[in-house]
C-alpha positions as CSV (number, residue, x, y, z in Angstrom):
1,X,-13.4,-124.1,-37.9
2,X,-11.5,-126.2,-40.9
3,X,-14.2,-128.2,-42.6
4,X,-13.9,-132.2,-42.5
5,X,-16.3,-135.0,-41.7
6,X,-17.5,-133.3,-38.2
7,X,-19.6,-130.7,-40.6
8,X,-21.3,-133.0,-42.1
9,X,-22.5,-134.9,-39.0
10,X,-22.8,-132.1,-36.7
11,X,-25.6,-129.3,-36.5
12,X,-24.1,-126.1,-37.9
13,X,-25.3,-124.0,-35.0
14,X,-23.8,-126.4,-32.4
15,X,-20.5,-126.1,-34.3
16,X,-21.1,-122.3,-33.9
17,X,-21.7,-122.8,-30.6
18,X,-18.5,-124.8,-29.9
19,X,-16.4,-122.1,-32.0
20,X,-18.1,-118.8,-29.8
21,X,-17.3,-120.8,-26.4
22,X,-14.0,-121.9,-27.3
23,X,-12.8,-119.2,-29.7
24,X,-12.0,-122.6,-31.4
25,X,-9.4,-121.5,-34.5
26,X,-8.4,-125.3,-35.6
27,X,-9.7,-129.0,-34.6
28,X,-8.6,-132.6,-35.3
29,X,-10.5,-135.7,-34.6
30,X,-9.1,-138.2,-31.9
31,X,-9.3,-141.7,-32.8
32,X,-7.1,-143.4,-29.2
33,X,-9.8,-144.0,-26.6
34,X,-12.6,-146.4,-26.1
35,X,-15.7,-144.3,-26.0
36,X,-18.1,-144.7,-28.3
37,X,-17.9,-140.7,-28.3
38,X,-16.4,-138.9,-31.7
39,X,-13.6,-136.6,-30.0
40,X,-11.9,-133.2,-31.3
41,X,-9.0,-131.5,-30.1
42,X,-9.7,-127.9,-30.1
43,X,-6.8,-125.2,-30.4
44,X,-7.8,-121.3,-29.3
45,X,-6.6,-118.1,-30.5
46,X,-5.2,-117.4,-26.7
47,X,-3.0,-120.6,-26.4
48,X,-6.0,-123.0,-24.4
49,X,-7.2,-126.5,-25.8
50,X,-10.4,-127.8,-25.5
51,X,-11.5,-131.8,-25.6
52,X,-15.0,-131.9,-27.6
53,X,-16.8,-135.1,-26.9
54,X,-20.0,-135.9,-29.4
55,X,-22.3,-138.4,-27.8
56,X,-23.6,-140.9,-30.6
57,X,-26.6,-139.5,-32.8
58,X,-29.9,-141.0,-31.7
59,X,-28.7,-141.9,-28.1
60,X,-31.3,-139.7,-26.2
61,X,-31.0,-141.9,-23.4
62,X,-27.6,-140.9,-22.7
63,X,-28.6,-136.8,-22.6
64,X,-29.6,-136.5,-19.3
65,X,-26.5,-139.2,-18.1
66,X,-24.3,-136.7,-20.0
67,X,-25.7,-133.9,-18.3
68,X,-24.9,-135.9,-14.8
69,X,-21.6,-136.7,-15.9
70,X,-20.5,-133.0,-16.8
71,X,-21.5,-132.5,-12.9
72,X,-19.7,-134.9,-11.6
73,X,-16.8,-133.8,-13.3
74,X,-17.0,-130.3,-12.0
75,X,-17.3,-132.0,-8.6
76,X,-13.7,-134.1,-9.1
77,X,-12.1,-131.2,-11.0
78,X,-12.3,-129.3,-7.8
79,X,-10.9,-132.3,-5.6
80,X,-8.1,-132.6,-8.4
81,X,-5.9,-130.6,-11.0
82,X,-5.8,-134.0,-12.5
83,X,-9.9,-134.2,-13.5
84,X,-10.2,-132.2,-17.0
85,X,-12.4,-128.4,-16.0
86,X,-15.8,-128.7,-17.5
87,X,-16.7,-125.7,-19.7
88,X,-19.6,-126.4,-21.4
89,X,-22.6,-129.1,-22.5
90,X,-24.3,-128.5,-25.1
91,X,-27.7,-130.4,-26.1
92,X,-28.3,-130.8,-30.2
93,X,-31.0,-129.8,-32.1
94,X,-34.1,-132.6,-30.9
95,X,-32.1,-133.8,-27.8
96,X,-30.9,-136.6,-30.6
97,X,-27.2,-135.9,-28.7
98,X,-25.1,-133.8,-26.7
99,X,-21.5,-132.3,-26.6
100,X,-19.5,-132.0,-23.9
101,X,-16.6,-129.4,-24.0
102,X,-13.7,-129.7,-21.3
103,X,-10.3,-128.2,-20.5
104,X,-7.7,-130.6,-22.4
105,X,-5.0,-131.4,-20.3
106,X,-1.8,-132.1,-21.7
107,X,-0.1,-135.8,-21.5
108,X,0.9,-139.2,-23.1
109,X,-1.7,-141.8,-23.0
110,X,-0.8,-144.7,-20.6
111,X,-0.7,-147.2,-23.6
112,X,2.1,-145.6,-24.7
113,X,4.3,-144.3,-21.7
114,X,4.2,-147.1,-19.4
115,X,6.4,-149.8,-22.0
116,X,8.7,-146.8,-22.1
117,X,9.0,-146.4,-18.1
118,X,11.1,-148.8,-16.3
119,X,9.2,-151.8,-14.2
120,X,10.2,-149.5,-10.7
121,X,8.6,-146.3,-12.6
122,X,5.5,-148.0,-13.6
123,X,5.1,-149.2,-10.5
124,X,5.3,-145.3,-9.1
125,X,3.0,-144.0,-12.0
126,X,0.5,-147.1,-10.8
127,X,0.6,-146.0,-7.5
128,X,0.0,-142.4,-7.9
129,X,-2.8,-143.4,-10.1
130,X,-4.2,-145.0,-7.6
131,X,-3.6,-142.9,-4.5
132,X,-5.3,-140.1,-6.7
133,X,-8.4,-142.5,-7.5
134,X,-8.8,-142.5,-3.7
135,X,-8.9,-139.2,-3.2
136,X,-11.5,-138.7,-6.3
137,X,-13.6,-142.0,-4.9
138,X,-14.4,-139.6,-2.0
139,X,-16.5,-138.1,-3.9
140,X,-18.8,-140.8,-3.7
């Protein structure tokens, strides 16, 4: 993995981890989002990419929601192609955090595509958006 400010805030044998799971060969943060997660975009020797998501430091509260979350998303992956596959969770060193590693599916964040879609276009992205939130809320 290329050094930058992830090594110095992450647990060398969880980066190793990461790297044997993923075959990881590059990574670059991702700022866009609103989780309080840090976020790395993981490129593989064979072609795949990988979303890393670091929980905060020091939120051991939020391990064991982590672990139900990575559960729940192997639930809605299976209802949808559209629900990231869940490879891996990985608890730090003193359960201080966790990292989540999941398939990275390709696309353009809504912030940006929707101003570039016509008002009738939006309208049909909205409504596939929602018609596939029904089909995940079944879940529930």
């Amino acid at each position: 993995m290329k050094p930058n400010g992830y090594d110095q805030i992450m647990d060398p044998g969880v980066l190793k981890q990461i790297q044997t799971i993923t075959g990881c060969l590059d990574y670059i943060p991702l700022l866009a989002g609103y989780s309080y997660d840090d976020k790395l975009l993981v490129s593989a020797g064979h072609g795949k990419r990988y979303l890393v998501r670091i929980s905060p430091e020091g939120d051991t509260a939020s391990v064991p929601a982590r672990e139900e979350e990575f559960r729940v998303i192997g639930r809605l992956h299976v209802l949808s192609p559209l629900v990231p596959e869940p490879v891996a969770i990985l608890r730090c060193p003193g359960d201080r955090s966790c990292v989540m590693i999941l398939e990275y599916i390709e696309g353009m964040d809504g912030e940006q595509a929707l101003p570039q879609m016509t008002p009738k276009g939006a309208y049909h992205a909205g409504f596939q958006a929602g018609q596939e939130l029904l089909r995940l809320h079944l879940l529930a």
